[in-house]
N, C-alpha and C positions, 0 to 999 in steps of 0.2 A: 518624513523619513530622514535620519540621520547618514552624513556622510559613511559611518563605519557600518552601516545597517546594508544586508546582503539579502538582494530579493531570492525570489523562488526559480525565476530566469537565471540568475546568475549561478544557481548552486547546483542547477541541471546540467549549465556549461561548465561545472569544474567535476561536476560526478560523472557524466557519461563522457565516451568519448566524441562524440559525433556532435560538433558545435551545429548541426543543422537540426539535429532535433530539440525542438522546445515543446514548452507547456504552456497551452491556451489554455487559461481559468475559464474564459468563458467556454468554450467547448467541453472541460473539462464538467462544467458546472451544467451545460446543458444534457450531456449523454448522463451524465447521473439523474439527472429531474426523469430522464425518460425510464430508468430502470429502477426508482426510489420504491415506490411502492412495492413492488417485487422482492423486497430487501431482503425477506428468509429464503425464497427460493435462490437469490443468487449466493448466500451464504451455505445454502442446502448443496448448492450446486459446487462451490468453492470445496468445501471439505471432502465431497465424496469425488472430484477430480486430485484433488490433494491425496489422498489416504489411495486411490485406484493408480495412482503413478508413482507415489513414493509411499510406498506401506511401510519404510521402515519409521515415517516421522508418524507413524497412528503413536505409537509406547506415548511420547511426550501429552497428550488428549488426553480426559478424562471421558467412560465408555461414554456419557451422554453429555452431547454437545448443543444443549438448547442455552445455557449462559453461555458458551465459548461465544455461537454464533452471533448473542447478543453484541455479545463484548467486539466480535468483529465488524458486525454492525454499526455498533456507535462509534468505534476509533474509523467506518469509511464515512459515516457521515460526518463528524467532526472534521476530519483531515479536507473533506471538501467544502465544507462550511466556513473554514477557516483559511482556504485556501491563498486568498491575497493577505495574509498577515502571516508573513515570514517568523516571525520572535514565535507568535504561539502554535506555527507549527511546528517548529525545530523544536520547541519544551515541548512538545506534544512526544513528537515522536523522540525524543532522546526519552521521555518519560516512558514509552513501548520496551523501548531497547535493552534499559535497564530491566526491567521487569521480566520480560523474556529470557534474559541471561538465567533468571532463577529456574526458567521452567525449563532451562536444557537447551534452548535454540539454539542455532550457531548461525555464523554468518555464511556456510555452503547451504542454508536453506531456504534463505533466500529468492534464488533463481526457483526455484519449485512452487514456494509460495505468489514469488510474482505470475508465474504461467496459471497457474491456475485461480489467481484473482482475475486475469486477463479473461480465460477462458471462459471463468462465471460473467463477466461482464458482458462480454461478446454473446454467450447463448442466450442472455434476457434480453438485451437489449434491441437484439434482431435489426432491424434496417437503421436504426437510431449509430450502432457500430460502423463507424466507417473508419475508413484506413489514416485520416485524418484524428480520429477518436483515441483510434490504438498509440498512434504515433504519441500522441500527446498521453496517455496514462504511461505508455512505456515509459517517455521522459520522469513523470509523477515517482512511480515505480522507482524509477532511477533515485532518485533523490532520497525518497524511504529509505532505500538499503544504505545508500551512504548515510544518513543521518541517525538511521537506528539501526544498522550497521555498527556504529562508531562507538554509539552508548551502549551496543551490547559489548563490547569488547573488552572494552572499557571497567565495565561493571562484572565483567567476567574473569578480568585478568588486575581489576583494583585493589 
């Protein structure tokens, strides 16, 4: 890694504000091994906590959500697959961000999106979820909205 090269640590400490919460890759990487197989159910689980607390972001959805979930599927296992390599997460998710902007996102929905990726994680993963688990997606979490955050804006208002 390059001097000017900015890990995954360090963009948690400039996104959130709480320099005590960080992001264990390895915990990150093991509570997802625990709920991997599960992957439709916690995408099942994500959308219908999603649309049950904020119905007004269902409009942005098309009515059948067997691609979306894919598609959310593959951008959670990539983003944790790729977790210790900073360059191809941040193209990862600025390549989210941009793309979102076309489907309407914005960046107030974020916070809704995060709670209810949490909350799908949390209900499959059952004892595997520890407050240790959360603390470290939250950080995760953190870092997505700033990074694709930035590129939705970005691409929204370029």
């Amino acid at each position: 890694m390059t001097d000017h090269q900015v890990t995954l640590l360090e963009l948690v400490c400039l996104s959130v504000e709480s320099a005590a919460v960080t992001i264990d890759s390895a915990l990150i990487k093991s509570s997802f091994a625990a709920v991997e197989p599960r992957g439709s159910e916690i995408t099942t689980y994500f959308y219908a906590h999603l649309f049950e607390h904020n119905p007004d972001v269902r409009k942005l959805f098309a009515e059948h959500l067997d691609e979306q979930q894919d598609r959310l599927w593959a951008a959670l296992t990539t983003l944790v697959d790729k977790l210790d390599g900073t360059d191809t997460v941040v193209a990862v998710l600025q390549g989210l961000g941009r793309r979102h902007a076309g489907y309407g996102a914005l960046p107030a929905h974020f916070p809704a999106v995060g709670a209810s990726l949490l909350a799908a994680l949390a209900h499959v993963a059952g004892d595997a979820w520890t407050p240790e688990a959360e603390a470290s997606w939250t950080a995760l979490y953190g870092v997505v909205t700033e990074v694709m955050g930035g590129a939705l804006t970005e691409a929204a208002t370029g």
